[in-house]
TORKOL-4160 file (C-alpha; in steps of 0.2 Angstrom, whole numbers, padded with zeros to 4 digits, m for minus):
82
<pt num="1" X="0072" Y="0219" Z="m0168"/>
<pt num="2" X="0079" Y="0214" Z="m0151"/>
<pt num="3" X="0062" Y="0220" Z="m0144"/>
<pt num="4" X="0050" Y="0209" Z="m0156"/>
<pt num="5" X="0063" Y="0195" Z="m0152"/>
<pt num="6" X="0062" Y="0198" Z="m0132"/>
<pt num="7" X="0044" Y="0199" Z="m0131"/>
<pt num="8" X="0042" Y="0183" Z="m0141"/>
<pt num="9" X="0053" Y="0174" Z="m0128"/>
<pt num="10" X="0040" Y="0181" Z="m0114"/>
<pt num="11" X="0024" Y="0175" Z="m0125"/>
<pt num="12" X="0033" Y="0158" Z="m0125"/>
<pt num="13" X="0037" Y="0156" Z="m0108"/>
<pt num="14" X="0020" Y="0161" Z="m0099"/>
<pt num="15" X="0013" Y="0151" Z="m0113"/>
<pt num="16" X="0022" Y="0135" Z="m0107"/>
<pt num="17" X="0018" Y="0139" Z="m0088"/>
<pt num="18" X="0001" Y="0141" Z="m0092"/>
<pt num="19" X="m0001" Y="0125" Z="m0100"/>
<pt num="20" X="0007" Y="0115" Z="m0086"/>
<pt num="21" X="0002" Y="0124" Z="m0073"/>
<pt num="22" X="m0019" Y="0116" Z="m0072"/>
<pt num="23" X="m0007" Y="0099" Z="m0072"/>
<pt num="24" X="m0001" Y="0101" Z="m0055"/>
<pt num="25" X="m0015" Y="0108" Z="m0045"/>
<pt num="26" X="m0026" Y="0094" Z="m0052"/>
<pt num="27" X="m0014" Y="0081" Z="m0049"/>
<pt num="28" X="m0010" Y="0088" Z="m0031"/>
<pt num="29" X="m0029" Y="0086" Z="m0025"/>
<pt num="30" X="m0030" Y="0068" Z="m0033"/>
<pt num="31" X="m0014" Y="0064" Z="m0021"/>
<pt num="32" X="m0025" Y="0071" Z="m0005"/>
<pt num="33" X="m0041" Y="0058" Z="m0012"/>
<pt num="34" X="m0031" Y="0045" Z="m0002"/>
<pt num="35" X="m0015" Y="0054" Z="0008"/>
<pt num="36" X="m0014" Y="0064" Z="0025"/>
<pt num="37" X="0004" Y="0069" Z="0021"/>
<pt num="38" X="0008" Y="0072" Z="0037"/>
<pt num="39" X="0003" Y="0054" Z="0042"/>
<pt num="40" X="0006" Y="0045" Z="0027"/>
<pt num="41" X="0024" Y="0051" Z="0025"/>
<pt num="42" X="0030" Y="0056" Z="0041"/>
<pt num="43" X="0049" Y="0052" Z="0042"/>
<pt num="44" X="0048" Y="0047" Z="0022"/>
<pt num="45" X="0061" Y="0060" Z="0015"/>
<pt num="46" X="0056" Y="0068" Z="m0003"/>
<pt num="47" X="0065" Y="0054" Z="m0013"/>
<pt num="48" X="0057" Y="0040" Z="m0004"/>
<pt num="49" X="0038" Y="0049" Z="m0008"/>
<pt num="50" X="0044" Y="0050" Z="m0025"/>
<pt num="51" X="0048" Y="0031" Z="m0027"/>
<pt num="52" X="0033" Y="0027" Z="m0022"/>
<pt num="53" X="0022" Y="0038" Z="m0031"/>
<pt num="54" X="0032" Y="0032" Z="m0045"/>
<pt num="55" X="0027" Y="0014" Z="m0041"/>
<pt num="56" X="0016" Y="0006" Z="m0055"/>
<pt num="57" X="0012" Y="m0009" Z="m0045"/>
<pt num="58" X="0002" Y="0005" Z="m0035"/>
<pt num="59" X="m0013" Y="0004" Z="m0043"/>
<pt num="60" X="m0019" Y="0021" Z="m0040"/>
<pt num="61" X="0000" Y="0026" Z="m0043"/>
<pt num="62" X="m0003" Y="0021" Z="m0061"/>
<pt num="63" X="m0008" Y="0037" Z="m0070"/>
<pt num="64" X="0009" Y="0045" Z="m0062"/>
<pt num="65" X="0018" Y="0037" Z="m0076"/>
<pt num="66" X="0014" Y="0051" Z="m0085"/>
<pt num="67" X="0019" Y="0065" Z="m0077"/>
<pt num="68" X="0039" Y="0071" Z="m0078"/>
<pt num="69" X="0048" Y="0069" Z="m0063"/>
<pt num="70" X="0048" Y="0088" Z="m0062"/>
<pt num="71" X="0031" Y="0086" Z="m0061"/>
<pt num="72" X="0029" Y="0075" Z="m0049"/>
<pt num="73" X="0044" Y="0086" Z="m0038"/>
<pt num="74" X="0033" Y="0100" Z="m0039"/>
<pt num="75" X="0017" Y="0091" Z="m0032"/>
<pt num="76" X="0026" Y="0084" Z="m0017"/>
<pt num="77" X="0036" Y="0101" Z="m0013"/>
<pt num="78" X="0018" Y="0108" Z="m0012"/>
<pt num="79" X="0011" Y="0093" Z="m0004"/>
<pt num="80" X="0023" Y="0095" Z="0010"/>
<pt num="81" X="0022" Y="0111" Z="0015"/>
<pt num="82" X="0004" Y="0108" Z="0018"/>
């Protein structure tokens, strides 16, 4: 029983990381259409870039809205190690 259980917990979870994962590569590349992150956000600490990316008054921020903030955490780790 603990093994149907267990495996069922496994199933779930890579389902879930699958189903999110396409969001943040997508959403990443969108970001690069208009930022140099090395320019654009240079002394900007990761709260500041997420402000703004969360800025609605930003029209190309817009479609941010709907991403969860760990989403949008995600997006600018990677973003920043590039």
């Amino acid at each position: 029983m603990k093994d149907i259980i267990g495996a069922g917990i496994v199933f779930l979870a890579l389902s879930v990381s699958a189903a999110v994962a396409p969001v943040f590569a997508g959403d990443a590349d969108l970001c690069l259409d208009c930022h140099e992150p090395a320019e654009d956000w240079e002394g900007m600490s990761a709260a500041e870039i997420m402000a703004t990316a969360k800025d609605a008054d930003i029209k190309r921020h817009a479609d941010n809205q709907e991403l969860s903030d760990e989403q949008l955490q995600v997006i600018i780790a990677e973003l920043l190690q590039e």
